[in-house]
PDB file with one MODEL, atoms N, CA, C and O in Angstrom:
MODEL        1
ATOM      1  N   UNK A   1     -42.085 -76.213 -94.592  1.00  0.00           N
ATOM      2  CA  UNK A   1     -42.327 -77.441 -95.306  1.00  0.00           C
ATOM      3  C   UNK A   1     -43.079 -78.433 -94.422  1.00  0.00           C
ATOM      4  O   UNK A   1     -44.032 -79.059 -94.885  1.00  0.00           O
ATOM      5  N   UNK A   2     -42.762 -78.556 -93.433  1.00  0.00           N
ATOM      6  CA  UNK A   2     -43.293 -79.107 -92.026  1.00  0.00           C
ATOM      7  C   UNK A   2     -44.778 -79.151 -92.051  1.00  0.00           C
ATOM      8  O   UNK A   2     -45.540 -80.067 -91.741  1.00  0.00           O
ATOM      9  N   UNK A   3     -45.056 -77.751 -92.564  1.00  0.00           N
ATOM     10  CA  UNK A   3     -46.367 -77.352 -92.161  1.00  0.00           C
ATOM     11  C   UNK A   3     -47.369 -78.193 -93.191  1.00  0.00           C
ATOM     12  O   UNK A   3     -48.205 -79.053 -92.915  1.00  0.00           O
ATOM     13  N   UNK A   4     -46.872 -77.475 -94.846  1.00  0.00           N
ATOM     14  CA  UNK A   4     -47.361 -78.572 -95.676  1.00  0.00           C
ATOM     15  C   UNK A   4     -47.760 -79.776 -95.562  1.00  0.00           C
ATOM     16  O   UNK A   4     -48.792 -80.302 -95.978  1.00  0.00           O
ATOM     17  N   UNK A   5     -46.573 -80.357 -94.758  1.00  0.00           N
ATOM     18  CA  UNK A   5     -46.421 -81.925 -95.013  1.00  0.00           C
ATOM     19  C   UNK A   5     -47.382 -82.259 -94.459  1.00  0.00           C
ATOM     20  O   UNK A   5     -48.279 -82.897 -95.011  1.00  0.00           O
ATOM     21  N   UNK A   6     -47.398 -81.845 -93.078  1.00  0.00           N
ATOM     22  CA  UNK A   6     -48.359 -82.482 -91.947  1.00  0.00           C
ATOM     23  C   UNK A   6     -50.194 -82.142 -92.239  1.00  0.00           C
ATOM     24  O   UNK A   6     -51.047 -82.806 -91.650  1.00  0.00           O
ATOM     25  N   UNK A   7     -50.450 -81.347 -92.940  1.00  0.00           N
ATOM     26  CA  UNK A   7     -51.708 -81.363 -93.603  1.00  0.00           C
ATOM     27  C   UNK A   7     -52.075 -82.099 -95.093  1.00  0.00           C
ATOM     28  O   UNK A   7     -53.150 -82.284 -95.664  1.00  0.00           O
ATOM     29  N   UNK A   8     -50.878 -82.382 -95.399  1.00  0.00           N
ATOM     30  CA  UNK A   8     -50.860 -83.511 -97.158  1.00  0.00           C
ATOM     31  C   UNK A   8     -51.052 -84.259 -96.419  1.00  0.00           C
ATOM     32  O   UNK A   8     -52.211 -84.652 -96.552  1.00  0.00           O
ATOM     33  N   UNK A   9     -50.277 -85.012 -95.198  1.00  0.00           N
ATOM     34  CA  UNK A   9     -50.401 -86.479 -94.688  1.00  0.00           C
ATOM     35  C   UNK A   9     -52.012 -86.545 -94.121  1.00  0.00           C
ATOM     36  O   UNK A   9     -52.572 -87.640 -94.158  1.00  0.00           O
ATOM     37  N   UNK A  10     -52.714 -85.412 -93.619  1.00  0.00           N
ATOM     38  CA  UNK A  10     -54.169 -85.803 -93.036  1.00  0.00           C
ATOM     39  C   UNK A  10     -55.322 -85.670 -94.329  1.00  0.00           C
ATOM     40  O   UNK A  10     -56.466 -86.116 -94.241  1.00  0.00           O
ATOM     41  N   UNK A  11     -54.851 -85.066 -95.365  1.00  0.00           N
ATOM     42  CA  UNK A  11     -55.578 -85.213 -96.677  1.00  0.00           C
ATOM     43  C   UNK A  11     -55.311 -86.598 -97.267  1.00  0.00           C
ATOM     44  O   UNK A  11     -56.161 -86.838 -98.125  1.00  0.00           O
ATOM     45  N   UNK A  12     -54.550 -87.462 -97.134  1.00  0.00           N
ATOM     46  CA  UNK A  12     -54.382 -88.829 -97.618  1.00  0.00           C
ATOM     47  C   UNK A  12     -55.282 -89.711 -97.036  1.00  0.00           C
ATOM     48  O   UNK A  12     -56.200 -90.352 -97.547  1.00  0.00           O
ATOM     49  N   UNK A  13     -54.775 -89.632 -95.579  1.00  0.00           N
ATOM     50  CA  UNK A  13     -55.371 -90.237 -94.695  1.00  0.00           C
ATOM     51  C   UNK A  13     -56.881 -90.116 -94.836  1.00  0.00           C
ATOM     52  O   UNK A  13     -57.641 -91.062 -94.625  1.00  0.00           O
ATOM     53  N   UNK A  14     -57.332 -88.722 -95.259  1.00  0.00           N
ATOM     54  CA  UNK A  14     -59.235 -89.007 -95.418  1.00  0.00           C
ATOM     55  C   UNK A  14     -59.200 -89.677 -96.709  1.00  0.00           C
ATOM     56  O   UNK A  14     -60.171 -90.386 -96.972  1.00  0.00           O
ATOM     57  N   UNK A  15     -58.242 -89.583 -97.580  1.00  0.00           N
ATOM     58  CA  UNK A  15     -58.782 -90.084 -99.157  1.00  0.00           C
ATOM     59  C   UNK A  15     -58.456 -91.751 -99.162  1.00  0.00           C
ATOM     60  O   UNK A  15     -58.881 -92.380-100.131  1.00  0.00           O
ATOM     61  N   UNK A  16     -57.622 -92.571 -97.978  1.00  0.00           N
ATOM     62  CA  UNK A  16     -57.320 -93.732 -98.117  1.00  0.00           C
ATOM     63  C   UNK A  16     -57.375 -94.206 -96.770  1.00  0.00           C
ATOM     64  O   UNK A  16     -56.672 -93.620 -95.947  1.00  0.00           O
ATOM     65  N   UNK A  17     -58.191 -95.303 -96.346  1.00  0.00           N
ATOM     66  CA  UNK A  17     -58.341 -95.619 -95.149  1.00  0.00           C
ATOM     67  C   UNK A  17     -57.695 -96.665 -94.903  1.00  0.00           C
ATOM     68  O   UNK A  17     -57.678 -97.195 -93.792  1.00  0.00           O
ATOM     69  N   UNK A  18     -56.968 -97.171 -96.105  1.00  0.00           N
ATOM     70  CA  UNK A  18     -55.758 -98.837 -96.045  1.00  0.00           C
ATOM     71  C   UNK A  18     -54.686 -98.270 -95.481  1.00  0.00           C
ATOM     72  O   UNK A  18     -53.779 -99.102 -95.461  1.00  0.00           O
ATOM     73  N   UNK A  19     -54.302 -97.080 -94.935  1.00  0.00           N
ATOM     74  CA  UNK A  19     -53.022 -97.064 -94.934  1.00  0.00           C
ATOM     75  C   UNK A  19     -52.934 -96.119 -93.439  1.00  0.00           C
ATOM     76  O   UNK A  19     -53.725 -95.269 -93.029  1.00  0.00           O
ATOM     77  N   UNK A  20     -51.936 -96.518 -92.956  1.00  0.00           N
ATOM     78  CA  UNK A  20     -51.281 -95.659 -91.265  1.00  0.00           C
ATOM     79  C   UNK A  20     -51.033 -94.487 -91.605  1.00  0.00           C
ATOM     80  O   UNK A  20     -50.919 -94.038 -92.746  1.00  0.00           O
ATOM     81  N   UNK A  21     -50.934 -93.901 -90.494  1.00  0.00           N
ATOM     82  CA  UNK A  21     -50.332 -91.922 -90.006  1.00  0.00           C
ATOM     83  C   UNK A  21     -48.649 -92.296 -90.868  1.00  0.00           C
ATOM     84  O   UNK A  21     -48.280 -91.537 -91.764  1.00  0.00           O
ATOM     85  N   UNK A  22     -47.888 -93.354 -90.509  1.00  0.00           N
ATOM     86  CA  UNK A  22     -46.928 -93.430 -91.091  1.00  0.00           C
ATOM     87  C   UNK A  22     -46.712 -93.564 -92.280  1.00  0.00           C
ATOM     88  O   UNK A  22     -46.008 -92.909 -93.049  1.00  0.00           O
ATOM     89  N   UNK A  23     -47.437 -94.576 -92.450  1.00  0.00           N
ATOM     90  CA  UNK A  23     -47.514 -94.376 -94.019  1.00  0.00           C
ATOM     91  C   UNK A  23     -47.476 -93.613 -95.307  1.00  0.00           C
ATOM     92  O   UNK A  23     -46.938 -93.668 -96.413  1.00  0.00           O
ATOM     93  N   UNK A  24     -48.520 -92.689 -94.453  1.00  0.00           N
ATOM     94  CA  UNK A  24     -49.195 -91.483 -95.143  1.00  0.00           C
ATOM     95  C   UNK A  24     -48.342 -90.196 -95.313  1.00  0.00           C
ATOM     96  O   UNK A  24     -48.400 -89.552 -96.361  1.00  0.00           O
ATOM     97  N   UNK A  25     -47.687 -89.892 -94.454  1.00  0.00           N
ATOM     98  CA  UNK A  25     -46.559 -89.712 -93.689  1.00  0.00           C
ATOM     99  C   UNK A  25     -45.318 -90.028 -94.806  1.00  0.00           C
ATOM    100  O   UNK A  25     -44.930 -89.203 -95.634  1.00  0.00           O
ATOM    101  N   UNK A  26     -44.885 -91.137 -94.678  1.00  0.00           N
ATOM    102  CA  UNK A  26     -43.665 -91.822 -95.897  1.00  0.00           C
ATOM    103  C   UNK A  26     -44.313 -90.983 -97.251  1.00  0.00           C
ATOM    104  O   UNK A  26     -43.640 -90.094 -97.774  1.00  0.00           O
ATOM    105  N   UNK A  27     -45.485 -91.290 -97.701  1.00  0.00           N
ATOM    106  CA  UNK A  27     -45.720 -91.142 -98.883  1.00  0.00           C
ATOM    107  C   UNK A  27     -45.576 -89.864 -99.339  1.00  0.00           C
ATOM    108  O   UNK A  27     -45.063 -89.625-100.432  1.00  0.00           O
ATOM    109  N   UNK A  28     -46.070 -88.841 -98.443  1.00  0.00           N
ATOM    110  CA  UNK A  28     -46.418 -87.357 -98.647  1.00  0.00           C
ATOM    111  C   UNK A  28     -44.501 -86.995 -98.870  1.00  0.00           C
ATOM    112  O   UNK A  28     -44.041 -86.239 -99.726  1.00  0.00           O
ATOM    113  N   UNK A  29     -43.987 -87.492 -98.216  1.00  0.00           N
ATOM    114  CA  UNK A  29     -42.111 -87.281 -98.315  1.00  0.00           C
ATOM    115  C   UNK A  29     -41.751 -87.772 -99.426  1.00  0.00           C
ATOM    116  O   UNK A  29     -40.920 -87.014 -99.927  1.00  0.00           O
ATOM    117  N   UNK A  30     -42.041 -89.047-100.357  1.00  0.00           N
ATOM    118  CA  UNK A  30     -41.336 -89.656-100.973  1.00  0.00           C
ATOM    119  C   UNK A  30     -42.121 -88.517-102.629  1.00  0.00           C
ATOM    120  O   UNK A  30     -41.608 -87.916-103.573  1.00  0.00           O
ATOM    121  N   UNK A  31     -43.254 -88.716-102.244  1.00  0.00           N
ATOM    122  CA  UNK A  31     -43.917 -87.543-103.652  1.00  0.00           C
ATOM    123  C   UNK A  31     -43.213 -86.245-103.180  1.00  0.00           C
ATOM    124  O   UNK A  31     -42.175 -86.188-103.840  1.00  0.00           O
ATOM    125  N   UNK A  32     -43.265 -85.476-102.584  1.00  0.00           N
ATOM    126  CA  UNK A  32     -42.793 -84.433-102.208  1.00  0.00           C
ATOM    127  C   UNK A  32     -41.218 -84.309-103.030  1.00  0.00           C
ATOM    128  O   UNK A  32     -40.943 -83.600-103.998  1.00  0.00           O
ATOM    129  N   UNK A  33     -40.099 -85.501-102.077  1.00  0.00           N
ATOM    130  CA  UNK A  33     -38.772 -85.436-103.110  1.00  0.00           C
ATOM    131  C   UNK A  33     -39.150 -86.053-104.334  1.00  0.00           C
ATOM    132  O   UNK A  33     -38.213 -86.431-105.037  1.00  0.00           O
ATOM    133  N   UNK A  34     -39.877 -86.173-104.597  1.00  0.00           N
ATOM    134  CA  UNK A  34     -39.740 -87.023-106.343  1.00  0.00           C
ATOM    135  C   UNK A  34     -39.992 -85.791-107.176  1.00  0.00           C
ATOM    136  O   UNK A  34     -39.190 -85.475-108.054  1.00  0.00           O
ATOM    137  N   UNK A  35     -41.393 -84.881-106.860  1.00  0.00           N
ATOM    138  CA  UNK A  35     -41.757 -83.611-107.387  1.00  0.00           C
ATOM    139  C   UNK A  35     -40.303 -83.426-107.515  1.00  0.00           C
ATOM    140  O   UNK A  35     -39.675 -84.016-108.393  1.00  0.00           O
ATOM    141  N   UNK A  36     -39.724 -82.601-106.642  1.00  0.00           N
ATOM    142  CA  UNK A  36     -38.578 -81.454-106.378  1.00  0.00           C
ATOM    143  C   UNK A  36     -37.567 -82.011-107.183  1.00  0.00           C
ATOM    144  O   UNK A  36     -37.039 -81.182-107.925  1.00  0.00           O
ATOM    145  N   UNK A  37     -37.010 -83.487-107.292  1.00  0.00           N
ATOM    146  CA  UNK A  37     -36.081 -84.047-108.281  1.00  0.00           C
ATOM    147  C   UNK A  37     -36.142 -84.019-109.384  1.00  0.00           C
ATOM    148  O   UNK A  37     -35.111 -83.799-110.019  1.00  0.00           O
ATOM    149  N   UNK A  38     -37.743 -84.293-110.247  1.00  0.00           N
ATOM    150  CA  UNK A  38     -37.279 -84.654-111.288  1.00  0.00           C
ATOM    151  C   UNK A  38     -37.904 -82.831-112.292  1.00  0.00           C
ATOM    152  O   UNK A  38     -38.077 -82.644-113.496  1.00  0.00           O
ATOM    153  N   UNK A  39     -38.085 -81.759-110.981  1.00  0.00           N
ATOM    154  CA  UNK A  39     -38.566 -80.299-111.656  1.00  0.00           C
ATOM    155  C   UNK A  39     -37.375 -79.933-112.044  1.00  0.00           C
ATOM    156  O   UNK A  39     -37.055 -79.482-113.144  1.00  0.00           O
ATOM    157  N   UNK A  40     -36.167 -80.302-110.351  1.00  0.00           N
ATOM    158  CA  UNK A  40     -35.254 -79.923-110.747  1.00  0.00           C
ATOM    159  C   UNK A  40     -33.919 -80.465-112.355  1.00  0.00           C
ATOM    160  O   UNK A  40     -33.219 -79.964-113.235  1.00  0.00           O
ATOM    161  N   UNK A  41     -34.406 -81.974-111.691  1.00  0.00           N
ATOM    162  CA  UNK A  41     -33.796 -82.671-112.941  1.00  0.00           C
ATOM    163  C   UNK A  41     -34.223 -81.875-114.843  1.00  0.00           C
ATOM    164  O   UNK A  41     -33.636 -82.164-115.886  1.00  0.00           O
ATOM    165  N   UNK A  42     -35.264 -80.990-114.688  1.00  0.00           N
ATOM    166  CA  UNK A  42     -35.891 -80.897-115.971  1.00  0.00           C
ATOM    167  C   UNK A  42     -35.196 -79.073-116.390  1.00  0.00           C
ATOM    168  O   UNK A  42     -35.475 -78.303-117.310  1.00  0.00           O
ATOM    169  N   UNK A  43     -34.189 -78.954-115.170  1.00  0.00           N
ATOM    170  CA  UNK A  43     -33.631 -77.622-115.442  1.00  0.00           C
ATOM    171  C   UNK A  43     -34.735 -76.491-115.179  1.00  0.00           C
ATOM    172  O   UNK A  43     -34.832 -75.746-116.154  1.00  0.00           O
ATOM    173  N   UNK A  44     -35.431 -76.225-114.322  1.00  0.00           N
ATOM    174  CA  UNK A  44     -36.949 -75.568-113.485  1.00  0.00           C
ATOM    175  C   UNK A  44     -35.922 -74.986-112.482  1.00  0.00           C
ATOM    176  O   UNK A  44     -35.011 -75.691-112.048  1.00  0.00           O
ATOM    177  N   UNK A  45     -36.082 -73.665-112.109  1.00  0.00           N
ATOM    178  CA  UNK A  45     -35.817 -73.156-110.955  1.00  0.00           C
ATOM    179  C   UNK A  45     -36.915 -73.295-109.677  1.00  0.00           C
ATOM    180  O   UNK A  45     -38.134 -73.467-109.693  1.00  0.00           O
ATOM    181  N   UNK A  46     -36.251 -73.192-108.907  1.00  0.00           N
ATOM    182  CA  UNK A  46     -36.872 -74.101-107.778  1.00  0.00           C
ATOM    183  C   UNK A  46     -38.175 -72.996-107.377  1.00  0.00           C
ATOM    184  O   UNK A  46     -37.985 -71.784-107.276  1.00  0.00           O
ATOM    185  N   UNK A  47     -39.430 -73.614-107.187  1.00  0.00           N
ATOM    186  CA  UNK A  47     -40.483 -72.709-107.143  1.00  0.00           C
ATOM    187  C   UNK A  47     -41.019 -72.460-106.007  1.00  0.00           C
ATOM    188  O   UNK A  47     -41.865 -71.567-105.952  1.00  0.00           O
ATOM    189  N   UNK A  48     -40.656 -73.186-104.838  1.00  0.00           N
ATOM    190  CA  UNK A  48     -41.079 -73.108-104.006  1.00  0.00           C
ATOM    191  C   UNK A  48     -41.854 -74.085-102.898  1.00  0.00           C
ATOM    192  O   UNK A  48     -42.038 -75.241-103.279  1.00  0.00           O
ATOM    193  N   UNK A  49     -42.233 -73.802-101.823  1.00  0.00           N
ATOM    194  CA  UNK A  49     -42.910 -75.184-100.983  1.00  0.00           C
ATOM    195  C   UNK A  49     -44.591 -75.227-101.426  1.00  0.00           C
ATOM    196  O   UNK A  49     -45.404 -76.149-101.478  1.00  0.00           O
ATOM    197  N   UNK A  50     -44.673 -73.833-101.700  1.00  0.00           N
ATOM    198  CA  UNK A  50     -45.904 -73.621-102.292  1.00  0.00           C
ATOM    199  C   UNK A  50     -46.580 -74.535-103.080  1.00  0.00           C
ATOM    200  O   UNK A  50     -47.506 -75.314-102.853  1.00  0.00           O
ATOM    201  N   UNK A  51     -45.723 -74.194-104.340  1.00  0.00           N
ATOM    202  CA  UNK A  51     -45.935 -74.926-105.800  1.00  0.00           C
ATOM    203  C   UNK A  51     -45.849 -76.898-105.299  1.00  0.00           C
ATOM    204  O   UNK A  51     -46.710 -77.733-105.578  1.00  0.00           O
ATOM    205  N   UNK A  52     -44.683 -77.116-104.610  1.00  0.00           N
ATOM    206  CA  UNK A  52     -44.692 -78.747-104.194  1.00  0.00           C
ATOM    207  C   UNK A  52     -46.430 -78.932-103.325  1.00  0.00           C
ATOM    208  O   UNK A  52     -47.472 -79.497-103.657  1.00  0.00           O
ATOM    209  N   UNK A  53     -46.118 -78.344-102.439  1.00  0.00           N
ATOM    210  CA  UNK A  53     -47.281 -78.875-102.073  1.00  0.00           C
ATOM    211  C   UNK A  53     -48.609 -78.548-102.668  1.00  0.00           C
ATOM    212  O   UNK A  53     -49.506 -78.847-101.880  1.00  0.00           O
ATOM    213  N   UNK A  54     -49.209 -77.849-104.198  1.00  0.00           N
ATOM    214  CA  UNK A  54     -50.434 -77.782-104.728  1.00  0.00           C
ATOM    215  C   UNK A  54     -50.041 -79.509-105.751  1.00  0.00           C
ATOM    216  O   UNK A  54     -50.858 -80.309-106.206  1.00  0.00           O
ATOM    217  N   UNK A  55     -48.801 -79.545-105.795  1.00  0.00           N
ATOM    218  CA  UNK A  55     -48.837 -80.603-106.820  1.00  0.00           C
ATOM    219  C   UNK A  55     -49.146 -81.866-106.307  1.00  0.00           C
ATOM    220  O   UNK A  55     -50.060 -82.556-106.758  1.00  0.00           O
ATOM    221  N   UNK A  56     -48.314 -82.243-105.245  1.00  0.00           N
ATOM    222  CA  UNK A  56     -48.546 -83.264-104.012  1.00  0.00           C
ATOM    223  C   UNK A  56     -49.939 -83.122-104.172  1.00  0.00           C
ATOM    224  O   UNK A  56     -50.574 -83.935-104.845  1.00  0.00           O
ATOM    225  N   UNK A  57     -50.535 -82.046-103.548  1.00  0.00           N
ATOM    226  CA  UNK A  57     -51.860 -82.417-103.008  1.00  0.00           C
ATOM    227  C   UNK A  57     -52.864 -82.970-104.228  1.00  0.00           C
ATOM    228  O   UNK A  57     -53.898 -83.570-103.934  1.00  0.00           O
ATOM    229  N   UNK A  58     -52.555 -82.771-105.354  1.00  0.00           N
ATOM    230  CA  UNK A  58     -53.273 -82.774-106.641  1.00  0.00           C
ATOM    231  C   UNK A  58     -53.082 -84.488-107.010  1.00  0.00           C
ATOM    232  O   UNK A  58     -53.916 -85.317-107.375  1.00  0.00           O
ATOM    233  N   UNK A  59     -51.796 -84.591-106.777  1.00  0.00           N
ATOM    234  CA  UNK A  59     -51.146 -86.140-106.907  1.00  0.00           C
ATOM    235  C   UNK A  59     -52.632 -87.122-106.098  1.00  0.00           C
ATOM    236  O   UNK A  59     -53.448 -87.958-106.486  1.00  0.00           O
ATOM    237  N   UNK A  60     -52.321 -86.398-104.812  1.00  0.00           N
ATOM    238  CA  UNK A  60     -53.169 -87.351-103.471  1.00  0.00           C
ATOM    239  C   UNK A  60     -54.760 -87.055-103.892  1.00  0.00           C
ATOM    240  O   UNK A  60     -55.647 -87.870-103.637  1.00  0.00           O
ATOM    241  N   UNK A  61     -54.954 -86.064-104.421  1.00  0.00           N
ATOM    242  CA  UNK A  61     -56.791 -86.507-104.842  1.00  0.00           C
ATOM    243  C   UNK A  61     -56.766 -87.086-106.161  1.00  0.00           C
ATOM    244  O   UNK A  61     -57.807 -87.535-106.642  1.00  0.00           O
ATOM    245  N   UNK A  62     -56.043 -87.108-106.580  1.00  0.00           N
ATOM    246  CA  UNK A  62     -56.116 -87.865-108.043  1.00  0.00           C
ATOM    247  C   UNK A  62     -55.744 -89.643-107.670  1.00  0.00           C
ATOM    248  O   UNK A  62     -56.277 -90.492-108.384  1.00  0.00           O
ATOM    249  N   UNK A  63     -54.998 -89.993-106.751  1.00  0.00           N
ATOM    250  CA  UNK A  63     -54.322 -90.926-107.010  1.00  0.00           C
ATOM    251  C   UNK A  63     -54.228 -92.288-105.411  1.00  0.00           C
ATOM    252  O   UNK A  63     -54.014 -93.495-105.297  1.00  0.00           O
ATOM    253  N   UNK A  64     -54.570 -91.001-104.389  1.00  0.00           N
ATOM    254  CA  UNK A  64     -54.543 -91.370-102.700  1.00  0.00           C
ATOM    255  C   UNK A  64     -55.141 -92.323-102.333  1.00  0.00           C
ATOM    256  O   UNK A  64     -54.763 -92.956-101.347  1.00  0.00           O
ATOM    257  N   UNK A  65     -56.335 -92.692-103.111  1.00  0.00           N
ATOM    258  CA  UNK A  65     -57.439 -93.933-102.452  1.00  0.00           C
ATOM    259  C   UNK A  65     -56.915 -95.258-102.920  1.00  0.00           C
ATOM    260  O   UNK A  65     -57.287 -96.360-102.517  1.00  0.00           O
ATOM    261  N   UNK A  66     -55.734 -94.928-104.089  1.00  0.00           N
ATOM    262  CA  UNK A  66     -55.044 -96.251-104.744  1.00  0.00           C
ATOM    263  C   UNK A  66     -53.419 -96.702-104.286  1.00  0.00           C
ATOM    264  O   UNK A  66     -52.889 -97.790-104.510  1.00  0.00           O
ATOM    265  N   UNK A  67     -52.580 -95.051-103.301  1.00  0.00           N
ATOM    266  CA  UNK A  67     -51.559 -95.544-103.656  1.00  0.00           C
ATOM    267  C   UNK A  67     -50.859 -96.813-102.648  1.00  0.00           C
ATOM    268  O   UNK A  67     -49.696 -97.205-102.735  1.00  0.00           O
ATOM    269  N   UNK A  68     -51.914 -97.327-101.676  1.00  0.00           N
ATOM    270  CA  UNK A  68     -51.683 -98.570-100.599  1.00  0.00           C
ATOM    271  C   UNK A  68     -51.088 -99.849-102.205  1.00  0.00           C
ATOM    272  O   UNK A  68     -50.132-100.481-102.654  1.00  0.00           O
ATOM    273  N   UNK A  69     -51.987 -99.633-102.347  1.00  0.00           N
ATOM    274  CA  UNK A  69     -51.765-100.928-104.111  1.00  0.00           C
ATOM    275  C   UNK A  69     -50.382-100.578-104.379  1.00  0.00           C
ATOM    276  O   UNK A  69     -49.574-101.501-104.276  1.00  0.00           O
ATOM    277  N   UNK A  70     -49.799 -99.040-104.814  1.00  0.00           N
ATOM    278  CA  UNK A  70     -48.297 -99.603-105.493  1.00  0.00           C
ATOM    279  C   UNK A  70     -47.082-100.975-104.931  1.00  0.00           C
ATOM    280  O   UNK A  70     -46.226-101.718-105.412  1.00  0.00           O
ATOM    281  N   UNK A  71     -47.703-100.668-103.670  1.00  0.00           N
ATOM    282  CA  UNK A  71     -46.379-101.642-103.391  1.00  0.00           C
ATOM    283  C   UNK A  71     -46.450-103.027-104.184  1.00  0.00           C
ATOM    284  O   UNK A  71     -45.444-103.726-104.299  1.00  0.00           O
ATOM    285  N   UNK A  72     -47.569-103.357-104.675  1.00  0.00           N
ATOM    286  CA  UNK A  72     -47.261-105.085-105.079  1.00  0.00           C
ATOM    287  C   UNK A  72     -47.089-104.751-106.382  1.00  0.00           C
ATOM    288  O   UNK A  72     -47.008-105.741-107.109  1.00  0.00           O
ATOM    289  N   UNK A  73     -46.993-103.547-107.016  1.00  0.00           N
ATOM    290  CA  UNK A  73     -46.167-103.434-108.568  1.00  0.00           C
ATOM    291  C   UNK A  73     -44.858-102.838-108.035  1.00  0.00           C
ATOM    292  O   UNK A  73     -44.081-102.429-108.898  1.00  0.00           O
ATOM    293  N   UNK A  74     -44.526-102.734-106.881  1.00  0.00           N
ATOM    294  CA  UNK A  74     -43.247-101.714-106.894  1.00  0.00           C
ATOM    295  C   UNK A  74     -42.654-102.059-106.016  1.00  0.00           C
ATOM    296  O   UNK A  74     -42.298-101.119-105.305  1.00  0.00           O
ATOM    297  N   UNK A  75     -42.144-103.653-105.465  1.00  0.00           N
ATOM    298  CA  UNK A  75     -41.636-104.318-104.464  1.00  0.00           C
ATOM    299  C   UNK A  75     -40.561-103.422-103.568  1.00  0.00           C
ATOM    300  O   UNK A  75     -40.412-103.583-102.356  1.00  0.00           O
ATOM    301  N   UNK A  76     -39.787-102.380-104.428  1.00  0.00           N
ATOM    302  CA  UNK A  76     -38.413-101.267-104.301  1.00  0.00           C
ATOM    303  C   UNK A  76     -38.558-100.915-102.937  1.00  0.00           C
ATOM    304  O   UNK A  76     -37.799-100.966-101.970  1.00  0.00           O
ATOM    305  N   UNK A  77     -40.529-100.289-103.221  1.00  0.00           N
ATOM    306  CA  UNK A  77     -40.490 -99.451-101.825  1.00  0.00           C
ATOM    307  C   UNK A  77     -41.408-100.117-100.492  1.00  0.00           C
ATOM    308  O   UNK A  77     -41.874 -99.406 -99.602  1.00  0.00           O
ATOM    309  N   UNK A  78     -41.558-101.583-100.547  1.00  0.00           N
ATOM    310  CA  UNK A  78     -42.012-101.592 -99.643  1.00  0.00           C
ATOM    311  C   UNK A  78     -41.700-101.604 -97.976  1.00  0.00           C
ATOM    312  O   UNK A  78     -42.455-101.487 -97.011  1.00  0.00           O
ATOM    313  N   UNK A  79     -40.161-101.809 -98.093  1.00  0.00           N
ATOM    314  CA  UNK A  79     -39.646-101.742 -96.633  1.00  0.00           C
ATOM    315  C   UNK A  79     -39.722-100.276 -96.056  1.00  0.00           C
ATOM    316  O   UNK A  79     -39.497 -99.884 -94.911  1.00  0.00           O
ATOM    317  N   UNK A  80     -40.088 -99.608 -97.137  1.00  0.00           N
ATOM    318  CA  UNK A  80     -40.584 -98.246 -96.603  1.00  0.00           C
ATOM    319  C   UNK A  80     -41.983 -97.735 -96.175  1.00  0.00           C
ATOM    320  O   UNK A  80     -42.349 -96.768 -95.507  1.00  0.00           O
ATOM    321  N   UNK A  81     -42.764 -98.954 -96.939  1.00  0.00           N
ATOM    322  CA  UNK A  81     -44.506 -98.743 -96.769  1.00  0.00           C
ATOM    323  C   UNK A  81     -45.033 -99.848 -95.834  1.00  0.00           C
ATOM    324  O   UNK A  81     -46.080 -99.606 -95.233  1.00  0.00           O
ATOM    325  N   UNK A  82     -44.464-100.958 -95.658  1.00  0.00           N
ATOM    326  CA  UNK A  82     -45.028-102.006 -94.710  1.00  0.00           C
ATOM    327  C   UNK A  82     -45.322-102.096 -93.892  1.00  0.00           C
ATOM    328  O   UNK A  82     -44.577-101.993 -92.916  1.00  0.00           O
ATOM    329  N   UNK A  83     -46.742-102.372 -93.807  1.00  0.00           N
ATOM    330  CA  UNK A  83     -47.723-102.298 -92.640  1.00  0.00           C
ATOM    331  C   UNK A  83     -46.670-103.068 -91.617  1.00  0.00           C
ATOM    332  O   UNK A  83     -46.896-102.476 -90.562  1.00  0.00           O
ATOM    333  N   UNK A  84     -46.118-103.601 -91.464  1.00  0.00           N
ATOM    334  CA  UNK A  84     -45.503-104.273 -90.221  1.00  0.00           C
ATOM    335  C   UNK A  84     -44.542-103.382 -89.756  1.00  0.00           C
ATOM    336  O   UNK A  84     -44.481-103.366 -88.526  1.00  0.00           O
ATOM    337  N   UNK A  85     -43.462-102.337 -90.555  1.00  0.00           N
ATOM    338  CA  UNK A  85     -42.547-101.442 -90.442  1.00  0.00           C
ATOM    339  C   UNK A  85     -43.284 -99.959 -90.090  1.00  0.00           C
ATOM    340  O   UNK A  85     -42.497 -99.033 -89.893  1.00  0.00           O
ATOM    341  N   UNK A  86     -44.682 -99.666 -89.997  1.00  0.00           N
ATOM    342  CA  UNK A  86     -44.920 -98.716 -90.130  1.00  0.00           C
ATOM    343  C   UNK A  86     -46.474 -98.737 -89.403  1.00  0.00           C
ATOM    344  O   UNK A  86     -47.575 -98.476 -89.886  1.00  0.00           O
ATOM    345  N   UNK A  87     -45.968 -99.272 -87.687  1.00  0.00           N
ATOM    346  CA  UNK A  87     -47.657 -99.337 -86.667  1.00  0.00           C
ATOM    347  C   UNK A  87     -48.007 -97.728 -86.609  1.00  0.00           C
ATOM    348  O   UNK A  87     -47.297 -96.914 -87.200  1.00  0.00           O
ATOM    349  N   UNK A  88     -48.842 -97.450 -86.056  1.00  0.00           N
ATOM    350  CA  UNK A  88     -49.308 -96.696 -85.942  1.00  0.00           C
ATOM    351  C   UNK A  88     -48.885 -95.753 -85.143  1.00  0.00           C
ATOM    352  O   UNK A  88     -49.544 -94.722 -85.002  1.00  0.00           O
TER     353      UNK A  88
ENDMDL
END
C-alpha cells in the first residue's frame, strides 16, 4: 500500500502546485480510506490495493489541480490540510 501511496502523492504533487509533500501526502490517505469505507460500506468485497489505487489515481487527475480549494467549503478538514500544520 506504501508503494501506491507514495507514487499517488508525486502524481498530485505534478497535478497541483498549491499544495506540500504533506499535504499531498494527507490527501492521497484520506481518499484512499474514504474509497475503502464507503466500497466497503456499500457491501463490495474488498478488491484490493490495486483497484484503490486506479480509483485514487482517477480521483487526482480528475479533481488534483482543485483539491487545495476544499478546505474553505470543508472547514472539518483543515487542521489536517493547513499550510501552517503541514511545512514541508
Amino acid at each position: 500500500m506504501k508503494e501506491y501511496q507514495e507514487r499517488l502523492t508525486q502524481s498530485l504533487l505534478e497535478k497541483n502546485d498549491q499544495i506540500t509533500f504533506n499535504q499531498a501526502l494527507t490527501w492521497v490517505e484520506l481518499l484512499w480510506e474514504d474509497f475503502e469505507a464507503t466500497y466497503a460500506k456499500a457491501g463490495h468485497e474488498y478488491a484490493g490495493e490495486e483497484m484503490t489505487a486506479r480509483v485514487v489515481k482517477q480521483w487526482i487527475d480528475n479533481y488534483g489541480d482543485r483539491l487545495h480549494e476544499f478546505i474553505a467549503r470543508n472547514p472539518k478538514y483543515e487542521h489536517l490540510l493547513n499550510q501552517k500544520n503541514n511545512l514541508h
